[in-house]
N, C-alpha and C positions, 0 to 999 in steps of 0.2 A: 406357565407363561405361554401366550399364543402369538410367536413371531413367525409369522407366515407371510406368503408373497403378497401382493396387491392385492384386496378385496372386491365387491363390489363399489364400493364410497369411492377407490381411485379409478376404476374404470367409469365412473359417471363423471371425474374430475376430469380423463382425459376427453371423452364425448364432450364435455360440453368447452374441455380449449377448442376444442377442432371448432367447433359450432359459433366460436368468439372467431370470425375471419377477420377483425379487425388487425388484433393481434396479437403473434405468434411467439412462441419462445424453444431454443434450443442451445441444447439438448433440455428434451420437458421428461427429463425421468431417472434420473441419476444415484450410485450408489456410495452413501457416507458411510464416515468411520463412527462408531457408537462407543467408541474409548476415546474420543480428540475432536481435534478440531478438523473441518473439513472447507475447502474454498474451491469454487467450481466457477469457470470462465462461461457466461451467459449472453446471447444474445436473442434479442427482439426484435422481430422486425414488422412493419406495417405501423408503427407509432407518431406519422405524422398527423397533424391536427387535437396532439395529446404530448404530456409533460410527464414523467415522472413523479409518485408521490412517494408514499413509505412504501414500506416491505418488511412483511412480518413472516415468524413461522409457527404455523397451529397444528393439530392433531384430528379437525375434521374442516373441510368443505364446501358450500354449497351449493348448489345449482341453481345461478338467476337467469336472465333473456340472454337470449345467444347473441349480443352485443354490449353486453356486459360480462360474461366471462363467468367464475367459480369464486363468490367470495369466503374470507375465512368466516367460519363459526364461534361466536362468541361465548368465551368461557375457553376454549379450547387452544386459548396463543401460548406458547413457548417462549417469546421472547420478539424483540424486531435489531433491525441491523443500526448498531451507533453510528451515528454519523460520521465517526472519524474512521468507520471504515467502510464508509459509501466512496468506492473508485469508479461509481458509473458514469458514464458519460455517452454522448449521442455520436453516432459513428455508421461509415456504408452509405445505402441505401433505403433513409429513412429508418434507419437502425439506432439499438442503443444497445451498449455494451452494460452490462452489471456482472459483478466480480462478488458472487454469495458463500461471503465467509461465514461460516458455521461456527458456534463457539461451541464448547464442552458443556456448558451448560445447557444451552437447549438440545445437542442427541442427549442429555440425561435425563432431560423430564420426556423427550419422545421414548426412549428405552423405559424410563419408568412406565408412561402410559401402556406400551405394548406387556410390559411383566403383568399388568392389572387387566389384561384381557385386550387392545385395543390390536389394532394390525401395526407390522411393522416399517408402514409408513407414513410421515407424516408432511406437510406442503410448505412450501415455498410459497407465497402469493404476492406480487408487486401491483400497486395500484397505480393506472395510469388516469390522468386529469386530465378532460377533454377543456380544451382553449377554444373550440368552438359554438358550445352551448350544448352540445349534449350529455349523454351518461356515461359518468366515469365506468373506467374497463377495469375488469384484477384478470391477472396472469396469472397461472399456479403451475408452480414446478413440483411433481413428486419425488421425493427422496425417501430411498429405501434402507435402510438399516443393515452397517453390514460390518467388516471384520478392516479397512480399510485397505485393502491389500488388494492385488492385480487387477480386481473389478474397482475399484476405486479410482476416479482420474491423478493424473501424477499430476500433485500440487505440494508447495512447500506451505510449512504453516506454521514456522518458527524458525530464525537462521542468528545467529547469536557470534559475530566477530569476536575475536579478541587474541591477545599478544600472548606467548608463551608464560607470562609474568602475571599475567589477570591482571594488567592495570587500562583503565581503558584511553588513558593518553602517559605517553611516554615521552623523556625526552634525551636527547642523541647530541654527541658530538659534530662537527662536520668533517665526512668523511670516516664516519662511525657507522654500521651496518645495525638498522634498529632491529629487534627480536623478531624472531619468527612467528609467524600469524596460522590461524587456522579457522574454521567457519563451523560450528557445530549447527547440523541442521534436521528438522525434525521432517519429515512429509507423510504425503500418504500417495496409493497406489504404486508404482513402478515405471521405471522410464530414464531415459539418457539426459544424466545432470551434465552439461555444456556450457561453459560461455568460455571468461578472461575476467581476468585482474586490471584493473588500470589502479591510473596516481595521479592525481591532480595538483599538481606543484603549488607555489604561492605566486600569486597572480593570475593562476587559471580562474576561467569565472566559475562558480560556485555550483556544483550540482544542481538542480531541480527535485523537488518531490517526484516525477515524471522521472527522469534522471535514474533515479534507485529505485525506481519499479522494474519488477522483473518483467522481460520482454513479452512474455505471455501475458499479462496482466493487461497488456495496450490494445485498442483496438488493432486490425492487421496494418489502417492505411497510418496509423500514429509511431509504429513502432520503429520507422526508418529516421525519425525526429528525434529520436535521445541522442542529445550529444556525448561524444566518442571523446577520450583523454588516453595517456599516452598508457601504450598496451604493456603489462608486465610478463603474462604469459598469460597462455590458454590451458583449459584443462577440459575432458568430457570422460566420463565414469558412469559405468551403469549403475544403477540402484535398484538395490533389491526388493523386493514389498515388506521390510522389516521396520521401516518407519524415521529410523533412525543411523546417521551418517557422519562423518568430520573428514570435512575439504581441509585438508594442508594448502598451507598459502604459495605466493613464489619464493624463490630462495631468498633469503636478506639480503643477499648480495646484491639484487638486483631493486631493492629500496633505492630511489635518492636520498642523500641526505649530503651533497657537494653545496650546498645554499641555505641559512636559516628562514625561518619561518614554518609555518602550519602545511603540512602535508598530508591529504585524505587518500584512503587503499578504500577501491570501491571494487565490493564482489557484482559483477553484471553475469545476470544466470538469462542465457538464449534461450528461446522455444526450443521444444524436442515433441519429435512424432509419437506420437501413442494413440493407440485405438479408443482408450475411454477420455481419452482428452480433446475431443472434436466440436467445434462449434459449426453446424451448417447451413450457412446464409445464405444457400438460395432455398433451401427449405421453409425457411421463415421470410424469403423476399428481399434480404438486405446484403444480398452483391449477387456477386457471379458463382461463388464456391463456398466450399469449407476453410475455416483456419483453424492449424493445428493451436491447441493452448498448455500445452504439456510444459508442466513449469510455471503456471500461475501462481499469486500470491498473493494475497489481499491486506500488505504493506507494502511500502520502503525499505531498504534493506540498509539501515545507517551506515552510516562511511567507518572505518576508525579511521581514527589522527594520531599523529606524533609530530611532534618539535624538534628542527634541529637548531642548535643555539641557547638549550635553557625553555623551560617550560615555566608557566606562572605561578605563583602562588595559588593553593585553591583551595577555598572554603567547602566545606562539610553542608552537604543538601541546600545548595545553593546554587543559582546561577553564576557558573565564572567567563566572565568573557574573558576570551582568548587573542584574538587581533581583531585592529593594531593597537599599541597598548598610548596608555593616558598621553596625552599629548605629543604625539605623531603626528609627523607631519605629511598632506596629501599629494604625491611626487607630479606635479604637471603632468597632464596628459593620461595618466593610470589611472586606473579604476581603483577604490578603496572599497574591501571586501572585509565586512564584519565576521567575525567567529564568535562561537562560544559552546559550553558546555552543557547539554541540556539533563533535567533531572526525571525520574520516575513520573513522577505525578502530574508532568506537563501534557497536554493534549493539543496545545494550541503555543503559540508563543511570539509575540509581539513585542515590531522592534518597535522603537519611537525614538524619532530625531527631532532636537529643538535648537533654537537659536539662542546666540547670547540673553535674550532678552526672554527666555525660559516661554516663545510660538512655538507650537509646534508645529514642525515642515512636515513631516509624515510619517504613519504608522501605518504598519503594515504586517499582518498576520500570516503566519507560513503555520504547515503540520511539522508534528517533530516528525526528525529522521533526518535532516541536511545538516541544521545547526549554523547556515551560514547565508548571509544575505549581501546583495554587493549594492552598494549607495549609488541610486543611479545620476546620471552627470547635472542632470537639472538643477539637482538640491541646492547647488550653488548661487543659480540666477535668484533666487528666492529673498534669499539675505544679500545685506552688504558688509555683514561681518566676516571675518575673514578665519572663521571657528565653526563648527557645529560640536552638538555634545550626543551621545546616544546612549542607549540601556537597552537590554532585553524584559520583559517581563513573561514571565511561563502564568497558562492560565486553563485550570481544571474543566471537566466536563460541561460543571453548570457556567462556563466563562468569569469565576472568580478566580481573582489572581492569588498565586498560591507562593510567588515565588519571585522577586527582582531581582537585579545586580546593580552593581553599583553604575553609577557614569563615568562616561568617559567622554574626553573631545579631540574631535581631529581637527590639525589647523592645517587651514589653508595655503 
């Protein structure tokens, strides 16, 4: 097996980014895990008068006009990024931020290639679509093959909540301390795990996908925008480059549970400084400086929940919604905040609100990871009834729905 450094093929791949001045990407050369999954905080800068298109990962290259970039070689893709875990977005100074989560399965066919002779590295290529009439550009980032550990940027790539009990909703007395919590979490590289715990009571408005993104995951000017809920405690712990971890939660004692209703424990993990965790954008054009990214994550980090006052009945591989329950009523002036329980196989999940007369006022598609949507005040001016009914529907890959609940309606 010939796993050796960079060859010729990525030194013509690096000459000819340099040669694309259009635009630039950083860090353009980074070192994955070839046992796991690996997520690396990217920026691009010079992409004005150009959109983002796909983004795949191949095993060769090739060199087209120096305004066009390195595109990939056909026959030679690995795989491209699902959509549901595209967190890129446009940010800076004519900047875009992409968040390149690696799955296990494409370092295993790049590992396989290199066991059959190939080098052990293989590209990253995003294609950008020019919106002015010229030739689309591809970016390629080289990634090198590697053990996942202190040369690998500290990113997490798996974080898995849950109650001392393994149930993933519990439900509590008032004035009863729910179970103790803990966070099992997978990464790679090395660096200072950081943040707090918060809790979002019932009535707080409802997380954001943005929200349970770890703060590294944002761009830098986004990351002061995630709204803050009340703090339970702080923790920061070094992490070793072993891969693998378990955050204890705060003390139970320190759970509310004085009020019934639905309450979410959100782990919120800060950036942390690290050397292989740097994105530098004045390198590539798009600010002033570098942002550290240590601590990316290319998810949402799901709330858990507990109930204090009685938890619902709940069906087996099914949507159960959780509040407020069938015919509730909407307290003047409050906002009414949907819950519910989401299942495996959802990627997508659509709520839909109708009127007595089975219109429908709106529907509206979130990613799993919150499970919660708050009715905004409008929905009301719409009808004259003095009712709405709602349902979640959870809905697979290909946008076929895999999965309902039942309805329910809030009266007026």
């Amino acid at each position: 097996m010939k796993l050796r450094s960079i060859g010729l093929l990525s030194i013509v791949a690096l000459t000819s980014m340099c040669a694309s001045a259009q635009i630039k990407v950083s860090p353009h050369w980074v070192n994955v895990n070839t046992n796991g999954a690996t997520t690396v905080f990217l920026t691009f800068g010079g992409v004005a008068g150009y959109v983002a298109g796909e983004s795949v990962w191949c095993g060769e290259i090739m060199d087209a006009a120096p305004d066009i970039g390195s595109k990939p070689v056909a026959g030679t893709i690995f795989g491209s990024l699902p959509a549901r875990f595209n967190l890129s977005t446009s940010s800076g100074n004519s900047g875009f931020t992409d968040i390149m989560s690696i799955s296990p399965s494409v370092t295993r066919r790049a590992y396989q290639a290199a066991a059959a002779g190939a080098t052990s590295t293989f590209f990253y290529v995003r294609r950008f679509i020019s919106t002015t009439g010229g030739r689309d550009a591809y970016v390629a980032v080289t990634c090198e093959l590697g053990s996942g550990g202190a040369r690998t940027p500290f990113a997490m790539t798996n974080v898995a909540l849950a109650f001392e009990t393994h149930d993933n909703l519990t439900s509590v007395k008032e004035g009863e301390a729910p179970p103790s919590i803990s966070a099992s979490i997978t990464y790679t590289g090395t660096g200072q795990l950081q943040g707090r715990w918060e809790i979002v009571r019932p009535g707080d408005e409802p997380p954001t996908e943005q929200d349970l993104l770890t703060e590294a995951t944002l761009p830098i000017e986004q990351r002061s925008q995630q709204r803050r809920y009340t703090q339970l405690e702080r923790f920061s712990v070094f992490l070793p480059p072993t891969g693998n971890y378990t955050l204890h939660g705060p003390d139970p004692s320190l759970l509310p549970s004085n009020a019934g209703g639905l309450y979410m424990v959100l782990l919120r993990v800060e950036t942390s400084a690290d050397v292989e965790s740097v994105s530098k954008l004045a390198e590539v054009g798009a600010g002033p400086a570098s942002v550290a990214t240590g601590g990316v994550a290319g998810f949402a980090i799901p709330p858990l929940r507990y109930f204090v006052g009685g938890a619902p009945h709940l069906r087996l591989n099914a949507i159960n919604l959780l509040t407020p329950k069938d015919m509730a009523s909407a307290a003047p002036g409050k906002p009414v905040d949907f819950s519910w329980m989401e299942i495996p196989q959802g990627s997508l999940y659509r709520v839909v609100v109708i009127d007595p007369s089975n219109v429908i006022l709106l529907s509206a598609l979130l990613r799993p990871g919150v499970g919660a949507y708050r009715l905004p005040p409008w929905i009301w001016t719409k009808t004259e009834a003095r009712n709405v009914s709602w349902s979640v529907e959870a809905l697979d890959d290909n946008s076929d729905v895999v999965s309902k609940s039942e309805w329910r309606t809030v009266l007026r």
